[in-house]
Phi, psi and omega in degrees: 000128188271158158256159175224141139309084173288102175264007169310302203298310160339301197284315197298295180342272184296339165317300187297349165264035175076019162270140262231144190302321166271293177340320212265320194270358170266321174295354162290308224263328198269345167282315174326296193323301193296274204342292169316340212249306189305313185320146168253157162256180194306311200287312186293341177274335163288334174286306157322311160331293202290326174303302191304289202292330194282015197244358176257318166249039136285319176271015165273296160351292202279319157322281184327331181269330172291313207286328169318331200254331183281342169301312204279318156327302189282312169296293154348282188291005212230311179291319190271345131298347193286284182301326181295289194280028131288325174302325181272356164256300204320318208273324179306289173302269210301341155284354156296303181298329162279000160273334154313349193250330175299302192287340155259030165263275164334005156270310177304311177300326175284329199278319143358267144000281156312310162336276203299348153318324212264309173316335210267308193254025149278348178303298175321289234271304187332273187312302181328288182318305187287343168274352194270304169333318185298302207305322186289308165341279192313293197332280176327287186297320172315306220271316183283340194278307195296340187295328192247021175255315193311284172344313195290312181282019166271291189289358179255336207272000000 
């Protein structure tokens, strides 16, 4: 779309407001210039278009290349935190597993222990027994000498 400047209609407007005919026609002729000058044309809003779009995908690009690289930069730290706590369970699970390996050596070692506590003193309940046995014996045989001394002496009576 062209624009046109009248600068005919333009000089008569100041002529009809009293300005004198060469004044209306050089501030006609000085307007045009700027106006004109200012105006964009078809050609000049394509150059800008175009000028716009390479300047909208150099920054598209370059956005693309920032979110690539802040990705991979972001996959980096995901791997490498990844890794740090697995490093951090493994090491968590082997000191689990040597207090566990500890504490059943202190279990064996206790249940040992109670054994031979146990062994010792049924051994001890053993010996008791067999001395109160003997004692019940001794007893048992006294008891039959004195019975069969009583009887003898019954019997002589």
């Amino acid at each position: 779309m062209a624009f046109a400047f009248d600068t005919l209609a333009f000089a008569k407007r100041l002529r009809g407001g009293g300005i004198p005919d060469t004044q209306a026609d050089v501030h006609a002729e000085a307007a045009r210039e700027f106006i004109m000058a200012e105006l964009a044309t078809k050609s000049d809003l394509e150059v800008v278009r175009r000028e716009l779009d390479t300047s909208i995908q150099t920054v598209r690009k370059d956005l693309e290349a920032s979110i690539q690289s802040v990705r991979k930069d972001l996959e980096a730290s995901i791997q490498s935190v990844r890794k740090d706590l697995e490093a951090s369970i493994q090491s968590v699970k082997h000191e689990l597993e040597a207090s566990i390996q500890s504490l059943r050596k202190d279990m064996e070692a206790n249940i040992a222990s109670v054994r031979e506590e146990i062994r010792t003193l049924r051994m001890e309940m053993i010996a008791r027994i067999e001395h109160a046995e003997a004692r019940m014996t001794i007893r048992l045989g006294s008891m039959i000498v004195v019975a069969t001394g009583i009887l003898a002496a019954l019997i002589k009576l």
